[in-house]
N, C-alpha and C positions, 0 to 999 in steps of 0.2 A: 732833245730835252727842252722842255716850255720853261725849265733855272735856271742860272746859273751857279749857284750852291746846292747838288742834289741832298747833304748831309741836314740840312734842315728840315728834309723830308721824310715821313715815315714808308719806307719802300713800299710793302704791300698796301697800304691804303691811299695812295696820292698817285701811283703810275698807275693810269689807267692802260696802258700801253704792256702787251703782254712782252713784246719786245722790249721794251726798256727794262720794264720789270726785271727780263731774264739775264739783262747786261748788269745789273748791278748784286742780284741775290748769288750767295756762296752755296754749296750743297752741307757745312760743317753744322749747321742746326740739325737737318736731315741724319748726317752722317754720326752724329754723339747720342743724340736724344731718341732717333726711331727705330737707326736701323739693327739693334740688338734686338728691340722685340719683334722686328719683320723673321730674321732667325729663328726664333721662337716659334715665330707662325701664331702670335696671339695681337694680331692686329684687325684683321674679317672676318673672326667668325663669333666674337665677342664682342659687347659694348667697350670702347676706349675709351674714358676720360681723361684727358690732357689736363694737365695744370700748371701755370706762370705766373710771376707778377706780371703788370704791362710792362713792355716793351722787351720781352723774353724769345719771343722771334713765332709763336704758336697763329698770329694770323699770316704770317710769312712763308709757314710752311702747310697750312691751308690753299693759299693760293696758288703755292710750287705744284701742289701735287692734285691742282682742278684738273678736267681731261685736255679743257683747250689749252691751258698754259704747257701741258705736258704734247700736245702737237704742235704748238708753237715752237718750239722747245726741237723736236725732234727735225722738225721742218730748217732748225737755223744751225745744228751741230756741224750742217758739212759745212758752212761758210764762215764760222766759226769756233773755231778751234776751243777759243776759250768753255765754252758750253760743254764740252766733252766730260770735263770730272765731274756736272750734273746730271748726266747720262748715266755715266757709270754709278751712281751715288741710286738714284732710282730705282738701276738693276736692282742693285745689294739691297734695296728698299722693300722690292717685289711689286714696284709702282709699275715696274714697265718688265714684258718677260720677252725677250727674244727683240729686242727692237721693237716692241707692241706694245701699248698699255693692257694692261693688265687688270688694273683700276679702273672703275669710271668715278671721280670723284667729282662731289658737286658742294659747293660752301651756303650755307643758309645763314645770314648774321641775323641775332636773335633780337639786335636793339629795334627798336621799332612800338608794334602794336600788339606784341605778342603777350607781353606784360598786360597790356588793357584789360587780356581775358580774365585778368582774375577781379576786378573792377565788377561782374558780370554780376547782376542780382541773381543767381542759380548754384544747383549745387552747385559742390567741388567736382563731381563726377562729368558733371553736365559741360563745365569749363572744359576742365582736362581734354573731354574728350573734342572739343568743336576745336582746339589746340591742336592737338594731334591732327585729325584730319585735314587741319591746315598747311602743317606741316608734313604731311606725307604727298597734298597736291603739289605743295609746291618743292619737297626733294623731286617728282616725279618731272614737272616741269622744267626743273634746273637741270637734269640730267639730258632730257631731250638737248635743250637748248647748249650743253654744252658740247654735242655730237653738234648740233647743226652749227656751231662757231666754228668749228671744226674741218667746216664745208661738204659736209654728209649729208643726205637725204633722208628725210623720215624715213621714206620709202626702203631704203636699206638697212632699218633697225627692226630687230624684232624681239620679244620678249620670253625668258625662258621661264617658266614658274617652277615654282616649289612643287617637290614629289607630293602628290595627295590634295595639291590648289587648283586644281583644274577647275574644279564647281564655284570657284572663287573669282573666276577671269572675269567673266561678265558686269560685277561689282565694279571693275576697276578699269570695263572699257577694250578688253579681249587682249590680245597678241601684239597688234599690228599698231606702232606705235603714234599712226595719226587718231583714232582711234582711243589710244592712252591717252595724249594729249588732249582732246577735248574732253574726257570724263573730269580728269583734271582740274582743268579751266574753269568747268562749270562748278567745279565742287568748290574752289577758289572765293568764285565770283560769288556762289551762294552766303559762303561763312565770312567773307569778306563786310557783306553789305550788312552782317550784322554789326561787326566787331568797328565798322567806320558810321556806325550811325550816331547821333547825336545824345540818345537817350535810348540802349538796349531795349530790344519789344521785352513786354511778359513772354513766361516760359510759354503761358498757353498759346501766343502768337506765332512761337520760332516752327518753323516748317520742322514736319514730323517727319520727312524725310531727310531734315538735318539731325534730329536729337539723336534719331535710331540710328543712323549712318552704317552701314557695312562696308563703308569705304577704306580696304587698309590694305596699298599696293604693298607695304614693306613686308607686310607679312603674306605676301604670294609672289612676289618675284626674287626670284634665286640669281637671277644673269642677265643680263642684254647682249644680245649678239648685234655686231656693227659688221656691215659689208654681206654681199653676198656670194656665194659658189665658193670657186675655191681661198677665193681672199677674205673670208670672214673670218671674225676671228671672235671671242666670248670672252665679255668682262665684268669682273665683279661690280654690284653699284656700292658706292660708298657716300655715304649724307655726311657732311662733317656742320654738327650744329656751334658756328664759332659765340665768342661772347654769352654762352647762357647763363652766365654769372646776372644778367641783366633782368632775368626772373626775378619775380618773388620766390623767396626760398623754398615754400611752400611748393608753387608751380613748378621751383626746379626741381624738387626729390620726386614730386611728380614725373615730371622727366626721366628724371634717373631710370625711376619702379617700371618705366613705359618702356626704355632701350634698355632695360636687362632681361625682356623677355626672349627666351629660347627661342621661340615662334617665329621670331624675326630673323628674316631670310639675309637681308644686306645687311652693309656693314654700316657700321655708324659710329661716329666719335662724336666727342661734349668737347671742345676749350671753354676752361673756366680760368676767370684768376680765384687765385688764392684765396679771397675775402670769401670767396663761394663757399667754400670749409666753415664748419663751428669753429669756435676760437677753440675747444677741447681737443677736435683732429689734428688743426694746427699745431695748437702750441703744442703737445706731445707726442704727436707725429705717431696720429694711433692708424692701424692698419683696417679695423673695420668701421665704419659711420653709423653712430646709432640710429640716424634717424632711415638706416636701410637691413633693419635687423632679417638676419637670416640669410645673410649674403656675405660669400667670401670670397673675398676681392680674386684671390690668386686663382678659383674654379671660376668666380663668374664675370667679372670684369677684367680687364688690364688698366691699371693706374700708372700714368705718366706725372710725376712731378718734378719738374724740369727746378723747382726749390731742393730737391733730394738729390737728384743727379749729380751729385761734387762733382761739379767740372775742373778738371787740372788748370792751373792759370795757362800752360803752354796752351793748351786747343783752346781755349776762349782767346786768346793772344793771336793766333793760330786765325780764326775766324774772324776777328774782329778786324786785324790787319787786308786779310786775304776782301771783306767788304770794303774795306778805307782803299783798298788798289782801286775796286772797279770804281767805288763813285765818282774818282778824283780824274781818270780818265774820263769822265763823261762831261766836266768842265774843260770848254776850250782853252785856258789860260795855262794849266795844267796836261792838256793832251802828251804832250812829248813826255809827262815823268813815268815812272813804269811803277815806283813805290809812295806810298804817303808819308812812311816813315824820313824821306827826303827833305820835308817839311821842318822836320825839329830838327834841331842840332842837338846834340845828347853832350854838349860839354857844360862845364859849370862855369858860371860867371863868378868872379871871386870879388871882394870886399873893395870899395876904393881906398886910397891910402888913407880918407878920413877915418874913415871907420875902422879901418883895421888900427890904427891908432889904437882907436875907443877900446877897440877887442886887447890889444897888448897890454893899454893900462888895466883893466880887467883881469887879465888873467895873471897879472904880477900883485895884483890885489889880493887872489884866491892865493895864488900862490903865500904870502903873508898870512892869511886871516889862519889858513891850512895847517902852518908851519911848516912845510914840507922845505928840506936843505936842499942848495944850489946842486949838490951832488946828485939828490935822487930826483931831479928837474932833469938834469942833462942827460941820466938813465933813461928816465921817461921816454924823451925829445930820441933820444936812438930807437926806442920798441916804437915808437909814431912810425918813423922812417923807414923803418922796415916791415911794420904792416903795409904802406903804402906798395911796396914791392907784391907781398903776399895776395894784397886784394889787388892788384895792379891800378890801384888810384893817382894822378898825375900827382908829384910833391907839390903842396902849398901852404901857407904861414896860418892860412885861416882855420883852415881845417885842424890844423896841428895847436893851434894856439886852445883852437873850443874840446879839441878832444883831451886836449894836457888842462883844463880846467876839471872835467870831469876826473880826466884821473888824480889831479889833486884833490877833491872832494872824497873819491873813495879813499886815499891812501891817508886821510884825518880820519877816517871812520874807521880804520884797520888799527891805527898808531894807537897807545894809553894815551889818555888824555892828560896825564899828569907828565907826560916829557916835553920839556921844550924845544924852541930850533934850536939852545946851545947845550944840551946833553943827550942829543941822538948820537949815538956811536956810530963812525960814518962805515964800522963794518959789519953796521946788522941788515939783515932785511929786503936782499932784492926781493925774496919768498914775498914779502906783504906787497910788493911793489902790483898795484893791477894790470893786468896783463892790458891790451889794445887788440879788441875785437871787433867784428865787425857790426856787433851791436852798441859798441862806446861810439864808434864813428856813424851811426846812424842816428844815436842818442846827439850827437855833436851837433848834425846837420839842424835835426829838429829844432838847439838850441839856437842855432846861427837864426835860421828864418825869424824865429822872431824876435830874438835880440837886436838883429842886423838887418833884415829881410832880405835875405840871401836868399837866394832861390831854392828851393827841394823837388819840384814836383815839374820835371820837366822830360823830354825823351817818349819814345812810344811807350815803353815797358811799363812806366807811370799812369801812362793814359788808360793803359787795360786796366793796369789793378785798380785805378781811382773811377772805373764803371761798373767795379763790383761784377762783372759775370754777366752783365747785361748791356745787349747790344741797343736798344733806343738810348742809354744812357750813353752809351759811347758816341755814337752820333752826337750826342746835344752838348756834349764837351768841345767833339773834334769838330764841329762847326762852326764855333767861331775862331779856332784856330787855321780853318782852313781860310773864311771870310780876311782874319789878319794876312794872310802868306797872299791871298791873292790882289788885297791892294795894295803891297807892298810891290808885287810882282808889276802892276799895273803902271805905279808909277816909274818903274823902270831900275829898282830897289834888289836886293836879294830878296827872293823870298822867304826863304832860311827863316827861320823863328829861332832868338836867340830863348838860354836859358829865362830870362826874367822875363820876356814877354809871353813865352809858354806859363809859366809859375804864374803870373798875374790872370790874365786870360781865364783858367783853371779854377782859379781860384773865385774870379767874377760870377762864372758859370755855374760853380755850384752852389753860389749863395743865389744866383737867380731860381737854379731848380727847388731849392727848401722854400721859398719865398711863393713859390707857386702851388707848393702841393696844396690838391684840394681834393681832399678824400675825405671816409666819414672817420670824426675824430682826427682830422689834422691838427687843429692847435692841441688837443692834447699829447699828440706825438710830439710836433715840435716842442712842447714843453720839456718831454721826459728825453728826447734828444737832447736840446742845450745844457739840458741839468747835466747828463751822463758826461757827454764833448769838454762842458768846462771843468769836471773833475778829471777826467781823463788827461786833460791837458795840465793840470796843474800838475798828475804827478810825471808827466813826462818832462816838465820844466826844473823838477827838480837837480838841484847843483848834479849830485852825483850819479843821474840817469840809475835810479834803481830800478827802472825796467827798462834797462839800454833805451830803444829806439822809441820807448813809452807806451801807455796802455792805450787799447782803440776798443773796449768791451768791458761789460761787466758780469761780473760771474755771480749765479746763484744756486746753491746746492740745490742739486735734481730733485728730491726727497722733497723738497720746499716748491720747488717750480712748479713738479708736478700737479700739484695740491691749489695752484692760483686758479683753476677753470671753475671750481665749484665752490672755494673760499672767496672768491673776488673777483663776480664773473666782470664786473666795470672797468676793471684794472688789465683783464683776460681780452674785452674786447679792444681795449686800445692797445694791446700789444700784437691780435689782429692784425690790423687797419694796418701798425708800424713794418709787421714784416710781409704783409700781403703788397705793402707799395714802395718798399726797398730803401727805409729807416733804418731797419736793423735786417741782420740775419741771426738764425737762432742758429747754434752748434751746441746740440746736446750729449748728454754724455762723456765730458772732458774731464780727465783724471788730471789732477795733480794735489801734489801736498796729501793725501793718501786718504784724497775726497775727491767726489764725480760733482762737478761743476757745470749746469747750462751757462754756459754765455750768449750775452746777447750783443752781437758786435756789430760794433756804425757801420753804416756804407759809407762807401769811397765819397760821394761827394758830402757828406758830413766831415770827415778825415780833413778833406778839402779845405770844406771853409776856417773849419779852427788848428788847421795849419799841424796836425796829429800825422803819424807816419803809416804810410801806406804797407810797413812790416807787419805781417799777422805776429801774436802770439798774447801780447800782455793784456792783464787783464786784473780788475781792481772787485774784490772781494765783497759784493754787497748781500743784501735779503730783500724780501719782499717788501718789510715793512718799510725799506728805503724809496722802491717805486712809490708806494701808496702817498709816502710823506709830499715826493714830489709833486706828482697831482692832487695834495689836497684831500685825501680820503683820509 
């Protein structure tokens, strides 16, 4: 490796090394997100469009599944072991059948020049189409090239076409794929020299045998055979066009109408992000896309949105850990450790005696203001004690002191307010006494950090949930944890990362990531973020934790939400931008109180910065007109 911190890198686009590549990628993106629909059998013989925010792992598994990384791949399994549950991940994929690829996949990234075409003084038709045959030369080209990386001979590839395209070979250069490749090339070189010139010619200028072009391999070849006699063997081509989100949207439904045609023989997939969506499909999470009337996803496309996909926390946890093994062995400093999780220490750093001080006269204050009698204090101080057994938390003063504050604040809310401390009957009432949950002792923690800054947000477990589901965000947390554990190591220190240096670290990280977002409509997000976070957080700080561990969303009745894409498309497109680049995530349909609630709840590194708790559930009651007020509408 040319780093020493691989976690500062984005795997699939910084290794250029298909080897390194394959030392660090897991097969659990593959294995959650595709390979139900390989089962299905709705992955090659339809258009796929894939959809993520960034850093969701979809150019990761573009790359996984190109031909050469998949021979690379197949070429390194016997010398290492580790590679095996990639193999097997493939099979189940239908990537590789018998130890063979079965795929020939080729990745085409759309950022570039391809956008210029619509720049073009001509029609829409006329673009469209010099687009297309750009990109059919160069899937054709990339699929050669990825045989010949492969260390294959043209001369061993041949081409199968579509039943009834026979009369079509000639167009695209015949069988024989040196042959293919120079039709290709030229047709390349030709629509190239337009789309790189300085000032596009007039239409009447552009060569007539570019306008008319009958150039369309995708729709005449069916297969590529590699090898010849008995060792040949026939495999699907597959175009994966990654990034088309980088269209104009225009050129992209364009796209769309192009790869949902029947006609077309290979396979072909779209990653988009999320932004690629109307704010309408988004935010309601509608099943067909107007701007492609007449099409129904389930007959004529497969839609992958890895935003729909609920992933369990355990396999995001599951994958995210099983990536943090390999990169950490790929640092020499770290070679001998086998787990990442080694790195953190999962115990808690508790108060020094100044502060616990502070905390005792504190909570003998509440105790007072509460009125609550020494009797139902020492009640209390037993149900603490014995939750500690129940959740198996180590006993300590701190903990116990913040969570007996909280239950004196509910047990004033339970009591009349007309009894005082000298005519409580000291035989009424364990029944009002609050019980000690493990949502009071979360609600506790919350209070400690920032009464005390007491550490909350430390351990792997923390780490996942505080990357929201998304593995570049996990990286960009665990990278400077890792950076601390290895100067620590270097100076000849433990490496071990105690609780408060994890909690701080975490907490840096993700004020740096909010600080950097630059998307369209980021300061209106960050706006409608910090509004949400500091309300959220105040009612978590509240004396008697009324939503235990505190709220991290706010809820808006469905009936209402619904209604924002065509009431307030301004309001509709910054909440876009917010869940398209992992501000929020939306969770619609949430019954409670005996109403169906969208929420829109932070991501982990918001939670982060304003020190909110990593526990799903709570959630604070708002309407639309509350967004609006916030941004100013």
């Amino acid at each position: 490796m040319d780093y020493t911190n691989p976690f500062s890198k984005r795997a699939a686009e910084y290794l250029r090394d298909d080897a390194d590549f394959l030392s660090l990628v897991t097969p659990d993106s593959l294995d959650f997100f595709i390979k139900k629909y390989a089962e299905k059998d709705v992955l090659f013989d339809r258009f796929v469009q894939i959809i993520g925010t960034p850093g969701s792992g979809k150019t990761t598994i573009a790359r996984l599944i190109k031909y050469s990384t998949v021979g690379k791949l197949l070429a390194l399994q016997g010398s290492d072991k580790s590679l095996r549950p990639l193999v097997k991940t493939l099979h189940e994929c239908r990537i590789l059948e018998r130890g063979r690829p079965k795929v020939l996949a080729c990745r085409l990234p759309m950022e570039g020049e391809y956008r210029d075409f619509w720049e073009f003084p001509y029609s829409g038709e006329i673009k469209s189409r010099l687009m297309f045959a750009l990109l059919e030369a160069r899937a054709v080209l990339a699929w050669l090239n990825e045989i010949e990386l492969s260390g294959i001979s043209l001369k061993d590839i041949s081409i199968i076409p579509r039943t009834g395209a026979h009369a079509a070979l000639e167009s695209i250069g015949g069988l024989e794929a040196a042959e293919l490749q120079a039709m290709a090339r030229d047709v390349e070189s030709r629509i190239y020299s337009i789309s790189a010139a300085l000032l596009p010619p007039p239409y009447e200028e552009i060569d007539k045998s570019i306008s008319t072009l009958a150039y369309r391999p995708l729709d005449v070849i069916a297969g590529i055979k590699i090898g010849k006699n008995g060792n040949a063997y026939t495999t699907i081509p597959l175009v994966i066009f990654d990034d088309a989100h980088s269209l104009h949207p225009e050129q992209f439904s364009s796209l769309q109408r192009w790869l949902l045609r029947r006609e077309l023989s290979v396979a072909r997939w779209a990653m988009t992000r999320l932004d690629a969506m109307s704010p309408k499909d988004l935010l309601l999470n509608q099943e067909n896309d107007e701007s492609l009337p007449g099409v129904k996803q389930s007959r004529d496309m497969t839609i992958i949105n890895f935003q729909k996909e609920t992933r369990a926390k355990k396999d995001f946890s599951k994958m995210a850990q099983g990536m943090a093994d390999r990169y950490l062995r790929q640092m020499p400093t770290f070679s001998g450790k086998r787990h990442f999780s080694e790195l953190l220490d999962e115990k808690q750093m508790h108060l020094p005696s100044g502060k616990l001080k502070e905390l005792r006269e504190r909570t003998q204050a509440i105790q007072l203001k509460c009125r609550v009698p020494n009797s139902r204090s020492e009640y209390m101080k037993e149900q603490i004690l014995k939750s500690y057994k129940q959740y198996a938390l180590p006993e300590n003063e701190d903990d116990l002191l913040a969570i007996l504050s909280i239950l004196f604040e509910r047990y004033a809310k339970r009591t009349p307010r007309q009894l005082s401390l000298f005519n409580v009957s000291e035989e009424v009432e364990p029944a009002r006494i609050p019980e000690v949950t493990a949502g009071v002792i979360e609600g506790a923690r919350v209070h400690l950090l920032e009464r005390f800054d007491r550490p909350l947000y430390f351990g792997i477990q923390d780490l996942c949930a505080a990357s929201s589901e998304n593995a570049e965000q996990f990286l960009q947390l665990a990278s400077e944890l890792v950076s601390l554990a290895e100067a620590k190591a270097i100076r000849k220190h433990s490496y071990i990362l105690n609780s408060k240096i994890q909690n701080d670290s975490l907490r840096c990280q993700a004020a740096t990531i909010i600080n950097n977002w630059n998307f369209p409509n980021c300061n209106e997000v960050r706006k409608l973020v910090f509004a949400i976070a500091a309300e959220c957080k105040a009612k978590s700080l509240e004396g008697n934790a009324s939503l235990d561990g505190g709220a991290i969303a706010i809820g808006i009745e469905q009936e209402f939400f619904d209604k924002i894409p065509e009431s307030n498309p301004q309001l509709a497109r910054v909440l876009k931008y917010a869940i398209a680049y992992n501000a929020f995530s939306v969770i619609p349909n949430h019954k409670t109180k005996h109403k169906i609630w969208c929420l829109l709840e932070l991501n982990g590194v918001v939670l982060l910065h304003f020190g909110l708790t990593l526990k799903r559930g709570g959630f604070l009651e708002r309407d639309v007109a509350y967004l609006n007020k916030i941004l100013g509408q």
